[in-house]
C-alpha positions in Angstrom: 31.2 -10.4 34.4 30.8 -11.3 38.5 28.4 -8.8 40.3 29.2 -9.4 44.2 26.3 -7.6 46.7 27.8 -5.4 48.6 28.4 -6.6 52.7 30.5 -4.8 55.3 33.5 -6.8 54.9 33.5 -6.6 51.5 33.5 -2.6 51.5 35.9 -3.2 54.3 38.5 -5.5 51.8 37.9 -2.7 49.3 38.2 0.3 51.7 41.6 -1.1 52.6 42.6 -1.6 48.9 42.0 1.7 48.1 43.8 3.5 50.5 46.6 0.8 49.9 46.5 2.2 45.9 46.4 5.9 47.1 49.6 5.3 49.4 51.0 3.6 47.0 50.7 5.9 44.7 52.0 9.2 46.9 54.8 6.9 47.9 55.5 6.5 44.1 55.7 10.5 43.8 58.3 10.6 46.6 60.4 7.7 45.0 59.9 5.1 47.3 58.2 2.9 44.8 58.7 2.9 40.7 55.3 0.8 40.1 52.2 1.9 42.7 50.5 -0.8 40.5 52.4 -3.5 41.5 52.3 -2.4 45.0 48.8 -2.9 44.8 48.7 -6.4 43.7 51.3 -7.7 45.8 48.8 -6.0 48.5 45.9 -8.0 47.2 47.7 -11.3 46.5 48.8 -11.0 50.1 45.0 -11.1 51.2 44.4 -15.0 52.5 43.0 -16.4 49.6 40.1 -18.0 52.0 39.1 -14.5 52.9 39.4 -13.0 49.7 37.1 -16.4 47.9 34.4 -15.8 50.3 34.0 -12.4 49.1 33.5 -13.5 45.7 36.9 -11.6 44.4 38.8 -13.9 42.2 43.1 -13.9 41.9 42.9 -12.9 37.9 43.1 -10.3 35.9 39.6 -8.6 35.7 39.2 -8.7 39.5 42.6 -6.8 39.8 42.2 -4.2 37.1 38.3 -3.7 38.1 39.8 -3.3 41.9 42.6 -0.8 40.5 40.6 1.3 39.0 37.3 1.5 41.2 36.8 4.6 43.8 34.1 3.6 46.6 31.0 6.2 46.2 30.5 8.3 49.4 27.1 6.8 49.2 28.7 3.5 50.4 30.3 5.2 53.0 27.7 7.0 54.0 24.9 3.8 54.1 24.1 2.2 57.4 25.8 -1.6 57.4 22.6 -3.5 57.1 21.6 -1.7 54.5 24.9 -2.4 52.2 23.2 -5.1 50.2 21.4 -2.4 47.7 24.8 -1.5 46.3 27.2 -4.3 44.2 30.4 -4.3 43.3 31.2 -5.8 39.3 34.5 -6.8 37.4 
């Protein structure tokens, strides 16, 4: 298991992948899409991989799944930038 201290950007990276899973999965329901999943990846995989390596998040299979299934706490959301580090993010 990787456990990655949380930092702005990286709450940023998975801000954006969240709300990129919740679209995709509303645009599923309205038939624009047959797999939100796959949305999602493709969304991911589109990251640069530079950006995505110096975040710690790896292109495989337990990054991905952890990523799909993880909802941000409000906590986060709620936690002043410097103070980000208390929190971490696993897969």
């Amino acid at each position: 298991m990787t456990t990655l201290t949380l930092n702005d950007k990286l709450l940023s990276v998975l801000s954006a992948i969240t709300q990129r899973k919740w679209l995709a999965i509303t645009e599923s329901e309205i038939g624009f899409s047959d797999d939100w999943m796959k949305v999602v990846r493709e969304y991911f995989y589109a990251l640069p991989v530079e950006f995505t390596t110096e975040l710690g998040l790896k292109r495989n299979e337990r990054c991905i799944r952890a990523i799909e299934r993880f909802e941000i706490p409000s906590e986060w959301k709620e936690t002043a930038l410097d103070d980000l580090n208390q929190f971490t993010f696993s897969y």
